[in-house]
C-alpha positions as CSV (number, residue, x, y, z in Angstrom):
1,X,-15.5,-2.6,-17.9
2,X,-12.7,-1.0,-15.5
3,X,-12.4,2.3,-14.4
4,X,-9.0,3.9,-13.8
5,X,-8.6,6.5,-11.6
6,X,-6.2,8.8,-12.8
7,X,-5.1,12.5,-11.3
8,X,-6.0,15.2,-13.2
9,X,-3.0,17.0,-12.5
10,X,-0.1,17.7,-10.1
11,X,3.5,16.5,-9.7
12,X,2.6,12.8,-10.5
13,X,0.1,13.0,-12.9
14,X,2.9,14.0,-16.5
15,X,4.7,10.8,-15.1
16,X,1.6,8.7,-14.3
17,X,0.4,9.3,-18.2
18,X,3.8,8.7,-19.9
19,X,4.2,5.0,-17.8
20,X,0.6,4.3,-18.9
21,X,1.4,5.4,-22.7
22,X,4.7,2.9,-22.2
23,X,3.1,0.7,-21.4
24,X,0.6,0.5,-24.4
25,X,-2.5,1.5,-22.5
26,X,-2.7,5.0,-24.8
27,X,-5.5,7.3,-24.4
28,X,-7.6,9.2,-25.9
29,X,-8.9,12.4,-24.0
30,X,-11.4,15.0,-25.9
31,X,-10.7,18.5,-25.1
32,X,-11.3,19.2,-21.2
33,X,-13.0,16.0,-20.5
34,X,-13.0,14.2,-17.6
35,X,-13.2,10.9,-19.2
36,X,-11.1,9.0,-21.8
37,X,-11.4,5.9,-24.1
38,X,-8.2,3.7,-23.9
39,X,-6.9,1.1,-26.6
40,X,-8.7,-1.9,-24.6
41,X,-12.8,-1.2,-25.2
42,X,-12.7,-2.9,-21.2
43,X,-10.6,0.1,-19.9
44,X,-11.5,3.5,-19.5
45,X,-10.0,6.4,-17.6
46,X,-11.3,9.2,-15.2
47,X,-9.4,12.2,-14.2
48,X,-10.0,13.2,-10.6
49,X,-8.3,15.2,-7.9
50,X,-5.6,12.9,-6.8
51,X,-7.2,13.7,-3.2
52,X,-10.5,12.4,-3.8
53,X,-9.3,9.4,-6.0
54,X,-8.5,6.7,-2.5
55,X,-12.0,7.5,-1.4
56,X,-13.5,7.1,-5.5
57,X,-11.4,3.7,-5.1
58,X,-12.2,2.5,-1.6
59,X,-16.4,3.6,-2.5
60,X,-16.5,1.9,-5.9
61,X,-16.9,4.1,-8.0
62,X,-13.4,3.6,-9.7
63,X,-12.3,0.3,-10.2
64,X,-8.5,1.2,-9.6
65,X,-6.4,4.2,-9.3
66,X,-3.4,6.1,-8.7
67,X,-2.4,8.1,-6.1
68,X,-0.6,9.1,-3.1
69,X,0.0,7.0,-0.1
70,X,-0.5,10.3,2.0
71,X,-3.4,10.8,0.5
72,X,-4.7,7.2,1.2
73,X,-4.0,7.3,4.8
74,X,-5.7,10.9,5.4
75,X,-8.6,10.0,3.7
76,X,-8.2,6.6,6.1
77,X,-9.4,3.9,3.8
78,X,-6.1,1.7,3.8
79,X,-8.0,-1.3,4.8
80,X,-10.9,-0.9,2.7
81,X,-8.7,-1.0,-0.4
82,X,-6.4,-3.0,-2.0
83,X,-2.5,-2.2,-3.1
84,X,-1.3,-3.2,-5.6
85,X,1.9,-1.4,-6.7
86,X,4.4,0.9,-5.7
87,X,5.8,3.2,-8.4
88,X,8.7,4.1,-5.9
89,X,8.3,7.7,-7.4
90,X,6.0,11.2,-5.9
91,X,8.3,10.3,-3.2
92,X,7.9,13.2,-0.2
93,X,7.3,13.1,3.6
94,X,4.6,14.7,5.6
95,X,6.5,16.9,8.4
96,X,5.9,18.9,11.4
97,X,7.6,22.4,11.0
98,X,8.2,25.5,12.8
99,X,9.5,28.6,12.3
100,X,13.9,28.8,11.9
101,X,13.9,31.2,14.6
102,X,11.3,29.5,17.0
103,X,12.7,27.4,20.3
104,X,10.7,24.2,18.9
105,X,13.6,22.1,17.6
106,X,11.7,18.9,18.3
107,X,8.6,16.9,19.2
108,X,9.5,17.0,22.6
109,X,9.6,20.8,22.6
110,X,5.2,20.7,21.3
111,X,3.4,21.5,23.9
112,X,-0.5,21.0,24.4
113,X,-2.5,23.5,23.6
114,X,-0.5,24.8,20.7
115,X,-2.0,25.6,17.2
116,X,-0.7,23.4,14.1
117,X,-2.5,24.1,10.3
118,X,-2.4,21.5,7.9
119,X,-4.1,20.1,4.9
120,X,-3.4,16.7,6.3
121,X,-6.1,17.1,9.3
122,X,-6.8,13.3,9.6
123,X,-3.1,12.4,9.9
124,X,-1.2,14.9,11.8
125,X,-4.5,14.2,14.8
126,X,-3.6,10.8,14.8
127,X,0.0,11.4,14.9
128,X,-0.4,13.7,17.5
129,X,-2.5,11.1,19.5
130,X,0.6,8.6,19.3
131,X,2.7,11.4,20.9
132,X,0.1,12.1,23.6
133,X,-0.4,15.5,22.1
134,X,-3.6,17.3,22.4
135,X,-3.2,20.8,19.3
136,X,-5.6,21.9,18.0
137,X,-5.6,21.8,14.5
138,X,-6.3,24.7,11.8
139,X,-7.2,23.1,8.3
140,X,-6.3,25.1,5.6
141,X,-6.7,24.0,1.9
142,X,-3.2,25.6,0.7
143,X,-0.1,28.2,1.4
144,X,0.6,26.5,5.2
145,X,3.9,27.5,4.8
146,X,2.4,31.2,5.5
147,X,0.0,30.2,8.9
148,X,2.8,30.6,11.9
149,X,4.1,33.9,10.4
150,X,0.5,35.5,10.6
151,X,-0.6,34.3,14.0
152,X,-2.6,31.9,12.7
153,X,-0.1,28.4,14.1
154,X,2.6,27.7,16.2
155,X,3.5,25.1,13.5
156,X,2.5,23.7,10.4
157,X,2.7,20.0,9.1
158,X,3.2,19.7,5.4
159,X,4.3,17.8,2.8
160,X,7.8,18.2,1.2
161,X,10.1,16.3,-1.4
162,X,13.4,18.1,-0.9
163,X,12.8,20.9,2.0
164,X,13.3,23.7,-0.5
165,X,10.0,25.4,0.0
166,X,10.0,25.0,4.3
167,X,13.5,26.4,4.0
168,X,12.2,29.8,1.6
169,X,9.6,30.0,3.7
170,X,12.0,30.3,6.6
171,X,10.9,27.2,8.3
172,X,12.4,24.0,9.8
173,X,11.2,20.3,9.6
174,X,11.3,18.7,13.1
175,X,9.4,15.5,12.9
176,X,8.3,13.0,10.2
177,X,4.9,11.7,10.3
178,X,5.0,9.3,7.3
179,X,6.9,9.0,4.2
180,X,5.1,8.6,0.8
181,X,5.1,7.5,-2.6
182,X,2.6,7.2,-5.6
183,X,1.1,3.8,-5.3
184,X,-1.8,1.3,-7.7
185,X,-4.8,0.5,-5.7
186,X,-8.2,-1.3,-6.2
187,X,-11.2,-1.5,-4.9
188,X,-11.7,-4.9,-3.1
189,X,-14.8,-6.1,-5.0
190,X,-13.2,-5.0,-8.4
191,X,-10.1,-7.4,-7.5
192,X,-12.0,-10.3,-6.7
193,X,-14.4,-10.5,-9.1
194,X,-12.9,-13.3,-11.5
195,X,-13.3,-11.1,-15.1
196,X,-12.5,-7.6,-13.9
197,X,-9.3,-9.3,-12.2
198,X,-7.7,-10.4,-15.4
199,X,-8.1,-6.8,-16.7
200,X,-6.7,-5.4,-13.6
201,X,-3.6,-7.7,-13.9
202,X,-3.1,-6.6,-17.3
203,X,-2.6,-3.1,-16.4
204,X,-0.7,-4.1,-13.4
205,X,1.5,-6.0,-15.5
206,X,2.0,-3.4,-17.9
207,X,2.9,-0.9,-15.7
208,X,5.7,-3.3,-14.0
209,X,7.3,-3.6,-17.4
210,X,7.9,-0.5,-17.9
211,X,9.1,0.6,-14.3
212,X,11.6,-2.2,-14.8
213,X,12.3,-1.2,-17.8
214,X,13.5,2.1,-16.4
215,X,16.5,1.0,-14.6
216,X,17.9,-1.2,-17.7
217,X,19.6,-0.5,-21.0
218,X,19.9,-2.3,-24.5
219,X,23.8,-2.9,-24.9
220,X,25.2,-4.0,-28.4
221,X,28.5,-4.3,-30.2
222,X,30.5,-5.8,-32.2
223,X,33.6,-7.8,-31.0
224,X,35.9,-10.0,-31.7
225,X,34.8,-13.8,-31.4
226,X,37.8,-14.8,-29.1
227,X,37.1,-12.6,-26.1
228,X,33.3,-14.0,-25.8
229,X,33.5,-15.5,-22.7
230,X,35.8,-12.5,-21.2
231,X,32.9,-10.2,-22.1
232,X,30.0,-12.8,-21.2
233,X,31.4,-12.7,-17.7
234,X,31.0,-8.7,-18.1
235,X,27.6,-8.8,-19.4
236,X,25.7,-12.1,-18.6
237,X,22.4,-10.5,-19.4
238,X,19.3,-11.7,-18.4
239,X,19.7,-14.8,-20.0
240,X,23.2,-14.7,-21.3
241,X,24.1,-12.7,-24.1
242,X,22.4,-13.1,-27.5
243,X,25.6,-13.7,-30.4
244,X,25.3,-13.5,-34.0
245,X,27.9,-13.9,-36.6
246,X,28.7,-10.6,-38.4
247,X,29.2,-10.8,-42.3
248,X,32.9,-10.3,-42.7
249,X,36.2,-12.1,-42.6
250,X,37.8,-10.1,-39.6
251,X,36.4,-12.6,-36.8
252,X,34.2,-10.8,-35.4
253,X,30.4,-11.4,-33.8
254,X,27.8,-9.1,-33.0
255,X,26.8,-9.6,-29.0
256,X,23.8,-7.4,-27.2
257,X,22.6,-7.9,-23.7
258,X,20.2,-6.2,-20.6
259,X,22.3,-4.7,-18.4
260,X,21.3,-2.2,-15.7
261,X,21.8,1.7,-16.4
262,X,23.7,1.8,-13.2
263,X,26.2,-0.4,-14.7
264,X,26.5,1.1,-18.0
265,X,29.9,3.3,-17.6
266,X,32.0,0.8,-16.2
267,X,31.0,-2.0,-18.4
268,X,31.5,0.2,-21.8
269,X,35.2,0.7,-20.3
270,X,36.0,-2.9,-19.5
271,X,34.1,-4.1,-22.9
272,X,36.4,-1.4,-25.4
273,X,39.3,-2.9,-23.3
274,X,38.3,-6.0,-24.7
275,X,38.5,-4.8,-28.2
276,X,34.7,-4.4,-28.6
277,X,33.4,-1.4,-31.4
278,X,30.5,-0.2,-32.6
279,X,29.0,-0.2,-29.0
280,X,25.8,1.2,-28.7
281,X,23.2,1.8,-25.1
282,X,20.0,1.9,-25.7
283,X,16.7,2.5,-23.6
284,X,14.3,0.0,-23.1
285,X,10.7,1.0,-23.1
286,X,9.5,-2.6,-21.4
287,X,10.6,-5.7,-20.0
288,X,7.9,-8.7,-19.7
């Protein structure tokens, strides 16, 4: 049996659950519980702060889960668990931060002795160490934004995605002590032991299919059979292009391919140049 670690809410966790549902692993959660039954009898779910879930992980007590990479190094058990995926998404950077109006423009400008409050304790010390910088730290469990305005910090570090909350709150980001993302992990026993480790590659696997999947679209058509190779060279697909012959007397051959999302504008212009019709982009919910 394996235990996924999932949060229970937050800005990852609506993404987390729609990958997972992709990817066929669908669940099924009763009311407010803190458990749920997936498809696969072998895979079952627990919802957890996403705070708590490295040390669940790193302990045991969850086979694998998902989660922060901030969150795995302030908890500091990135070497007593396993990674095994990067969503490249939840993507935000704990900063230092002080007021607009305060003369502290950079790290260079801290100086020892000076207050900082944080939920991020076990980070921004060891940060702080690397700078030979002795603060002492205020941990709060929320609104740091509010701590230097009240007397109660000199600066704040906190997490941000875009900067629009330090800049509401009238601050300014001056250094970056690491950069984030939401990432897989396991616990270390759970990945070595021979049975649970197929299951755990199953969901890896899953969940790779449909990330890649994100960045590619279904493209189909119908064209005319002499300017194949002109469009083959525009979409070579993942293995070339699948052709079929279309049903009519007018020369023509249906042709679909994989092509990126990124590409998608300029290859619908080039391919209608071409004479192709009937084009049609669709999404792709996974790619094995």
């Amino acid at each position: 049996m394996i235990l996924l670690a999932l949060p229970n809410k937050g800005r990852i966790s609506e993404p987390i659950n729609e990958i997972l549902d992709k990817s066929g692993l669908k669940m099924t959660v009763q009311g407010r519980s803190l458990f749920a039954k997936t498809v696969d009898e072998n895979i079952n779910v627990m919802f957890a702060r996403a705070r708590d879930i490295p040390e669940f992980v790193a302990d045991g007590v969850a086979d694998v889960g998902i989660t922060g990479y901030d969150l795995i190094l302030e908890r500091g058990v990135e070497n007593k668990i396993e990674f095994l995926l990067d969503f490249e998404f939840g993507k935000a950077n704990l900063v230092i931060a002080s007021p607009e109006n305060s003369n502290i423009n950079s790290i260079n400008d801290i100086k020892d002795g000076m207050k900082i409050a944080t939920e991020f304790p076990h980070l921004t010390e060891k940060y702080l160490k690397s700078k030979n910088l002795n603060l002492e730290i205020i941990e709060l469990s929320g609104a740091t934004e509010i701590a230097p305005f009240i007397g109660v910090a000199d600066l704040i570090s906190d997490l941000t995605s875009t900067g629009t909350t330090l800049k509401l709150n009238r601050l300014k980001p001056i250094e970056t002590i690491v950069s984030s993302t939401t990432r897989l992990i396991a616990n270390k026993n759970s990945i070595n032991d021979p049975e649970k480790k197929v299951k755990i590659n199953q969901i890896v696997s899953g969940i790779k299919s449909v990330l890649y999947a994100q960045t590619k679209r279904l493209i189909m058509m119908n064209a005319p059979k002499n300017k194949i190779e002109e469009i083959r060279s525009i979409i070579p697909g993942m293995s070339g292009p699948t052709i079929s012959e279309v049903l009519s007397n007018n020369g023509v051959v249906a042709i679909h391919a994989v092509i990126d999302e990124k590409d998608v504008f300029h290859i619908v212009a080039k391919l209608e140049e071409l004479g192709a019709k009937d084009i049609l982009v669709v999404p792709i919910e996974r790619i094995l």
